[in-house]
C-alpha positions, 0 to 999 in steps of 0.5 A: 395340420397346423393352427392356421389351416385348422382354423380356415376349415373352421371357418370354412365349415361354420359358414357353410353349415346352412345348406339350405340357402342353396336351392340347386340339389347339387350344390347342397349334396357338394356343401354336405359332403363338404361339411361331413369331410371338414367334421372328420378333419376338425375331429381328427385334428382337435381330438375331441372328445365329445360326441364324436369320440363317444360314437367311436367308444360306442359298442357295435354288432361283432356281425352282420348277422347278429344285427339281423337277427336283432331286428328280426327277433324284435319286429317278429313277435307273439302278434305274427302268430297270433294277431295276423293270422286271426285277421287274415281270418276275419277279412278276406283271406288271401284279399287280406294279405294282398292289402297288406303287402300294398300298405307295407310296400307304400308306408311299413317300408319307407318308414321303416327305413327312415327309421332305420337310416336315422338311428345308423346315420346319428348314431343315438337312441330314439332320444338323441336322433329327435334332439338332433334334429331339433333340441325341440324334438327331443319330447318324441324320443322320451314319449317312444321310451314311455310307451316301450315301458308300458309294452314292457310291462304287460309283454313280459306277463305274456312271457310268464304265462309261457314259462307257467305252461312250459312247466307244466307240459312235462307231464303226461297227460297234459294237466289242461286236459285233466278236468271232468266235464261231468264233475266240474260245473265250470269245466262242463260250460267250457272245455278242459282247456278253457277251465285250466286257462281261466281257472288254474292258471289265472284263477280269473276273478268275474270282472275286473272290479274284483281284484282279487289276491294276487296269483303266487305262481304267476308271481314267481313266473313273472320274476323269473321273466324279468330276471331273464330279461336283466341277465341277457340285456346286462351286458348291453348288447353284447350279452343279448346278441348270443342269446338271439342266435336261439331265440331268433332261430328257434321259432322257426324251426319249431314253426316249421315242424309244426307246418310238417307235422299239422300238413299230416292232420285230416283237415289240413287243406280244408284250412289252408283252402279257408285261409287264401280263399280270396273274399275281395269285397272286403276292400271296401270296409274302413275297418279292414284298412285300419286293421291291416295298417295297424298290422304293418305298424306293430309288426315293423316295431314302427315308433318304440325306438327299439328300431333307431336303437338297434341301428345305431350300433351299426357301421355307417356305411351299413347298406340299412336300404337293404337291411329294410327290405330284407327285415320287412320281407322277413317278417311278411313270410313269418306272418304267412308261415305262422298262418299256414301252421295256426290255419292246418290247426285249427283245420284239423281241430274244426274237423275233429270237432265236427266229426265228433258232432255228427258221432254225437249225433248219430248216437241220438238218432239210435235212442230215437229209432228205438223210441219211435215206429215211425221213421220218415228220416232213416238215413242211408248211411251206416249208423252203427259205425258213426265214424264212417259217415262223412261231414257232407253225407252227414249235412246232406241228410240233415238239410232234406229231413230237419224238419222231422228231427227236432232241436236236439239234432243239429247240424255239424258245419265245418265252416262255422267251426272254422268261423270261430276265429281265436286271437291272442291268448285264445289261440295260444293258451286255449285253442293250441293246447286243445289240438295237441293234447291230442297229438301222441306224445302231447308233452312233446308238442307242447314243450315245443310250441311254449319254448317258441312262444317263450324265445318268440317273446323275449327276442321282442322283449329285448328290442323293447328294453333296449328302445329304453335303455340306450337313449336314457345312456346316450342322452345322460352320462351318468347312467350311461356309465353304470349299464349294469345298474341301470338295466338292473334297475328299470327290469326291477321297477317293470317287476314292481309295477308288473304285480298289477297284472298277477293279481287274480283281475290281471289278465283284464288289464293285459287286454285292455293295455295290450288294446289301448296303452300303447297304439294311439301314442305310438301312432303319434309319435309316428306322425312327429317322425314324419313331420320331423323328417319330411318337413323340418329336417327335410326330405332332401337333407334326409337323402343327402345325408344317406347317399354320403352313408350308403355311396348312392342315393335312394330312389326319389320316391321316398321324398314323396311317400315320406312328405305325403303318402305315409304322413296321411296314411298314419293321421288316417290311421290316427283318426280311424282309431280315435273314431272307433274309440268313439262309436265303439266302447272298450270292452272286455269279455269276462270268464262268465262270457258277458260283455262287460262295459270297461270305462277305465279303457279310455282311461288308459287311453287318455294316460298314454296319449296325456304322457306323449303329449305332456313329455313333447310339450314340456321338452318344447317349452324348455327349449323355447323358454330356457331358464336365465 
């Protein structure tokens, strides 16, 4: 191509870079499509070696598979195990579920997409995408990489107290059903496995104004986490794509042997029954919206960059519609797989429970026979074989003859056991372990459930480190040049300020980060998305740019949910937050089981949102004012 020819494409491409002068759809699809093919011929006649050729040098997925099962790793996480089941749980069962998949088809999945079709199209982290749009925008980007680091921070502790528990699961019996209730006094409040979760693993100070020392092993447990972490993400991701061939499989083959296995148990179906049975009336609380849209939020990854930064090492003419869908629906039938396996659980451990109470119960009934002559409550049923006597022969004697038995007979509900909903370490460290210490061949169960549970954190873990490290490489140079170092670095400094959480006092502040540090400013950075896309940038530009990508353009129902109906629903989902941040307290529950007043709560609260603010601001202004 010679000079003159380059230069009318110049000129021909500079003065058609406002598309917006045109109204007609059309002409702006044909000046777009335009300006993409003279931005090809301009790179390919100059050779510059600017942004174009970095894109070209930019490292890619060797498979289609690999990049799925990156953001499938990453959006599949420990909260699919034990955050959407405890939710089904409380609110409505199979209502739940409905509701959910309503909010994830009008508002997870276009953004999701959005965010996905960003990163792909622009080819940049969550830094560069915003500062293309707008050099005034870049302040989203830098807030999404802050809250991934405070995630970082408390999520690999999470890891560390995986690896603490899969080392001592080679052991028979398990050492969390060692303690004796009748010699240990903290043990005989609890339960085996609640004392060796508060007081072994943790060794867990009364409140969290006691710091306390710090735990030496959950130290070195969290150092071993970090340096996992910095081994597999050292090569970017050509080193952690290998590592997700296991650590995004895996999961789910231990889920499904856990599914197989807990189907086999006595109480199974009474849990798979309590968990779809449908209780509609909850569709009219606030709070069951909020929790449910809060759900889709965290299960999608929506606003870390982790997403934006994982598609933009694909292809452009990647089908990233389809690759929405598809990462979406996985992750709803994770969440449902994961509740089938946590209901069968704690089905048969409701079960067993109950039935040991009416054991327990049977046997005072004989100390009372002995004592008393008169016995208007004989029961019918066998009482020198307690474990004949089934839970409604046992609860329809109880309710006719309560009245003769005193306090120390009581009834053995099996809904209210199941009632007793577990969440988050609850039900991993506490709850499950509770069940398997009482399967055969306990240490191989537990083995199985802490290494899913460990690869399950970490495939999330690296999605949450790679929506850091790739905008700071694409946005500076520099560091861009030295990954190794970089990535070395910032698991070092997450080490470092990690500590905090390994004193005896830490696992309070896991809750309160893991309830507080990350969800409103990750809901805000939400909302700039939106705006960003739908009103600056513009809904039509947006879809232009992807039909020049993808061949063909997406429905025209993504411009309306992407202007109005996902950009109300999240600053609903703002406002419903802040709301129960007001009338509601934080708190936390203690090892001594008072609810404590936790005032740092919105302290942490007010550090995240200050930090999203403070960094948007300050990247704005700098933009609006340049220094001369």
């Amino acid at each position: 191509m010679d000079f003159k020819v380059l230069k009318e494409l110049s000129l021909l491409h500079n003065d058609m870079h406002d598309d917006t002068q045109f109204n007609n759809p059309k002409q702006r699809r044909d000046i777009r499509t335009f300006r993409k093919k003279s931005e090809t011929q301009l790179t390919a006649a100059t050779g510059s070696n600017g942004a174009e050729d970095s894109a070209a040098d930019r490292p890619a997925w060797d498979s289609k598979i690999q990049y799925v099962l990156a953001q499938v790793g990453f959006s599949v996480g420990l909260g699919n195990v034990w955050r959407f089941p405890y939710l089904c749980h409380q609110n409505g069962g199979g209502a739940f579920m409905l509701l959910y998949i309503f909010l994830l088809l009008i508002v997870g999945v276009p953004l999701f997409f959005m965010e996905l079709a960003a990163g792909q199209s622009i080819r940049q982290g969550s830094i560069g995408v915003w500062k293309h749009i707008s050099p005034k925008l870049e302040g989203i980007g830098y807030s999404s990489c802050v809250v991934c680091f405070y995630v970082a921070l408390y999520y690999n502790v999470i890891i560390a107290w995986s690896l603490f528990y899969l080392g001592n699961s080679f052991q028979y019996p398990l050492p969390c059903d060692l303690c004796l209730p009748s010699t240990v006094k903290e043990c005989s409040s609890s339960s085996p496995t609640s004392y060796f979760w508060f007081r072994k693993a943790l060794n867990i100070t009364n409140s969290i104004e006691e710091s306390g020392e710090f735990n030496p092993i959950m130290t070195g447990c969290l150092l071993a986490a970090w340096a996992i972490v910095s081994l597999a993400m050292i090569k970017g991701i050509k080193s952690s794509a290998r590592v997700m061939y296991f650590s995004s499989v895996f999961p789910y083959v231990v889920l499904f042997i856990f599914l197989i296995r807990g189907l086999l148990l006595d109480g199974a179906m009474d849990g798979i029954t309590y968990m779809f049975y449908p209780r509609l009336e909850i569709w009219g609380n606030v709070q069951v919206w909020r929790q449910a849209a809060t759900q889709v939020f965290f299960a999608l990854g929506l606003g870390y960059g982790s997403v934006i930064a994982y598609s933009s090492y694909n292809p452009v003419q990647n089908n990233c519609h389809r690759d929405a869908l598809m990462v979406s629906c996985i992750n709803f039938m994770t969440s449902v797989l994961a509740s089938l396996v946590v209901f069968v659980v704690l089905g048969f451990r409701a079960k067993t429970t109950a039935l040991h109470c009416v054991a327990e119960n049977i046997g005072l009934l004989n100390l009372k026979m002995a004592n008393e002559s008169h016995q208007p409550w004989l029961p019918h049923f066998n009482m020198t074989d307690p474990s004949s006597v089934s839970i409604p022969a046992y609860r329809e004697w109880y309710s006719q003859y309560r009245s003769f038995l005193g306090p120390t007979i009581t009834d053995c509900n099996l809904e209210e056991e199941m009632n007793k909903g577990v969440e988050g370490t609850g039900l991993a460290f506490i709850a499950f372990t509770e069940v398997m210490a009482l399967f055969p061949g306990s240490p191989f169960w537990s083995s199985l459930f802490f290494l899913m549970l460990l690869n399950l954190g970490l495939s999330t873990m690296f999605g949450t480190m790679q929506g850091i490290l790739t905008p700071l490489m694409d946005n500076f140079s520099l560091l861009g040049r030295h990954r190794t170092l970089l990535t070395v670095s910032s698991c070092a400094l997450g080490f470092l300020i990690g500590l905090l959480f390994t004193q005896r006092s830490g696992n309070y502040f896991v809750t309160m980060f893991d309830d507080y540090s990350a969800t409103l400013p990750l809901v805000i950075v939400v909302i700039f998305e939106t705006i960003s896309v739908a009103w600056v940038y513009g809904t039509d530009r947006f879809l232009d740019d992807i039909e020049i990508m993808l061949k063909w353009r997406p429905p025209v129902v993504y411009k309306y949910l992407w202007k109005y109906v996902c950009l109300l629903a999240m600053v609903g989902l703002l406002a419903a937050s802040l709301l129960r941040m007001i009338f509601k307290r934080p708190t936390y529950t203690a090892w001594n089981q008072q609810t404590v007043r936790c005032q740092t709560g919105y302290e942490l609260v007010a550090v995240s949102v200050a930090n999203c603010f403070f960094i948007s601001g300050f990247h704005s202004h700098l933009y609006c004012f340049p220094s001369s």
